[in-house]
C-alpha angles and dihedrals in degrees: 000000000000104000112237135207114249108251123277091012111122125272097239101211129218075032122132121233119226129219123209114205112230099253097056092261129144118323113243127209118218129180128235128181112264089240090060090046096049083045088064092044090061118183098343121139118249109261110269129177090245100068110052119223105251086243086072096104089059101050111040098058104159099271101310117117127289094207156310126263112189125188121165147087133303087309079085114025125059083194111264087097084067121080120236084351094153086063105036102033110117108195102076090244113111095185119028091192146023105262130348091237113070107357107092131072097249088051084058090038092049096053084047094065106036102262135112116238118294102264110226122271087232090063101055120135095210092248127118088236097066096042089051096059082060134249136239102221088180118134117192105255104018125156143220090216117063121217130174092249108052127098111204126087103262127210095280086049094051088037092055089050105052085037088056088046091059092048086056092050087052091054091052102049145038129279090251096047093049098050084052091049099048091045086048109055140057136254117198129199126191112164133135121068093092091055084063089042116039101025107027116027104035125074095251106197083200112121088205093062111102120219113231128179110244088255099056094040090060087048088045088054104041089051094053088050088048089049089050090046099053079044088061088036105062082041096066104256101147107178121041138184116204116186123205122219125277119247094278092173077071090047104113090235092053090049091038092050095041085052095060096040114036131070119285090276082067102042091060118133100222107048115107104192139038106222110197093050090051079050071059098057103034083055090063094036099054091047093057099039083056099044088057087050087051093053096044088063098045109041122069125244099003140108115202115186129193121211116207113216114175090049087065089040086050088054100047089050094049094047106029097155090058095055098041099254134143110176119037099171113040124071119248084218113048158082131232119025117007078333100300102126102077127003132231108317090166141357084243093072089063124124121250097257119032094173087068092058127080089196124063093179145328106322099356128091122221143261099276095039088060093047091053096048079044090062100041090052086049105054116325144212104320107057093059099241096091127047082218134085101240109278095201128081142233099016130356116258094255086058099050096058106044092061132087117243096203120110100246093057103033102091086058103130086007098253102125123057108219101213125176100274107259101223092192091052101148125196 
């Protein structure tokens, strides 16, 4: 279905029409010769700032955000965002959360800043209207790096596809419009966990699976998120989440494996937490963490935050009373030991009281942990509104997008560095 301009909004000329295929898949970029574009605009007027595009009153909404764009891992994604998941899906959980409504961080994010949930990219209905309210491109178990057997769409593929949506926001409105809708909304990333999972920790039998020492699987990691990131970048994302990945030496399947085949230190009953595999983790997180710095610093007119999240899982586990928890180590949704056995097969299996867990499934916290990691990204501890010191750095979620990106206004609390952009700026 060919995309068409609304009627009476400018025909914007040397741009490039997009096609959306009928079932809400990729969107696909052709080329047409400027005289037949300009054919099909008729007799419009070029774009001027003078006459504003009739999505104005969409974009330009007094500082709040346009809209939420959300790409990542079953941190994301209950799974209805994934195509055929029930039958693709590897990790033995058919539902990594309660409900695909309000039980991830971006849902509790979302309500936090006005908006609905971002609505899945697989459900689109090929109109502007629909792209502009935002769209959740996440897939359960996807992954940052990209190998030939799996079959989730891994960080590139998420990446391409936001990538080709703001392309088709640019074609619908002005160049003004554009520029104050971009500014104005937020891009999340949450990749990461799967990597661990899928393509480090476990014994892959798969002659195609490099091996990499801890050290350079982290590297590997945090350049393929920087790539993504200066992707986003030149094309005018202004104001970036990235979220780091949850204590998964605490997960029930990581204790549960470490148990069976460790030595008899591992195997014991009471220990909550494998601490060599979360080394793993806090490698990954602090490189990260310091390469957004890093790009902060050195990239104009953005603001880029990282949201520590183990650090907020950490807390919740050492303090459980706190935080009204009584379980921290078996899975709410699950069969065999704490859970561990077998994942989520259906929501029926759940435990009476998911709100005293810290763990939905195998690798996935609950509902109330993600609304209080949700609290703590948005504005923290110190405000009084989260039980939780902030997570995020440099500056709390709240923060980031009530502030403008552009130069003049950057240095404002004097949180971002505005540097001359480095060009040649390399992962």
């Amino acid at each position: 279905m060919i995309v068409k301009f609304r009627e009476g909004q400018p025909a914007q000329r040397n741009r490039i029409p997009m096609i959306v295929d009928a079932k809400g898949g990729s969107v696909v970029v052709f080329l047409v010769c400027v005289e037949l574009f300009r054919g099909i605009a008729g007799h419009s007027s070029p774009p001027s700032s003078t006459s504003p595009s009739p999505l104005s009153n969409s974009v330009r909404n007094d500082g709040k955000v346009s809209a939420f764009y959300v790409l990542g891992d079953s941190s994301v994604d209950c799974g209805e965002n994934t195509l055929f998941y029930p039958f693709l899906h590897k990790n033995l959980s058919l539902h990594p959360c309660s409900g695909s409504d309000s039980s991830l961080i971006p849902h509790f994010l979302a309500e936090k800043m006005g908006l609905g949930n971002s609505p899945p990219f697989y459900g689109q209905n090929s109109s502007v209207d629909y792209v502009l309210k935002g769209l959740n491109f996440g897939s359960a178990e996807a992954t940052i790096m990209n190998f030939g057997d799996r079959k989730f769409q891994s960080l590139n593929q998420q990446i391409r596809q936001a990538l080709e949506t703001f392309q088709l926001v640019q074609l619908h409105l002005t160049e003004e419009d554009t520029r104050e809708f971009m500014e104005s909304s937020v891009t999340y990333l949450s990749f990461g966990k799967d990597d661990y999972v899928e393509l480090f920790l476990r014994n892959s039998s798969s002659a195609s699976t490099p091996k990499f020492t801890a050290q350079e699987f982290s590297g590997i990691l945090v350049n393929q998120m920087t790539t993504a990131v200066m992707k986003l970048y030149h094309a005018n994302v202004r104001k970036i989440v990235c979220m780091g990945i949850l204590p998964l030496g605490c997960a029930p399947r990581i204790v549960w494996e470490r148990r069976n085949w460790t030595s008899s230190e591992g195997r014991e009953r009471g220990k909550t937490c494998v601490q060599e595999i979360n080394e793993l983790i806090v490698q990954y997180n602090t490189k990260m963490q310091d390469r957004a710095a890093k790009l902060n610093r050195e990239l104009i007119d953005v603001k880029i935050v990282f949201c520590d999240v183990y650090q907020g899982i950490m807390e919740i586990i050492a303090n459980p009373v706190k935080h009204g928890m009584e379980d921290i180590r078996g899975a709410c949704c699950g069969a065999g030991w704490n859970g561990a056995l077998v994942g989520c097969l259906a929501r029926a299996m759940a435990c009476r009281r998911e709100s005293a867990h810290v763990w939905w499934d195998l690798y996935n916290p609950t509902r109330e942990v993600n609304r209080l990691l949700a609290d703590s990204a948005w504005s923290g501890h110190r405000n009084g509104l989260s039980k939780i010191d902030s997570i995020c750095h440099p500056v709390s979620i709240q923060k980031l997008v009530s502030t403008s990106t552009s130069a003049s206004s950057s240095s404002e609390g004097g949180t971002y560095n505005v540097a001359r952009q480095d060009r040649s700026l390399q992962p």
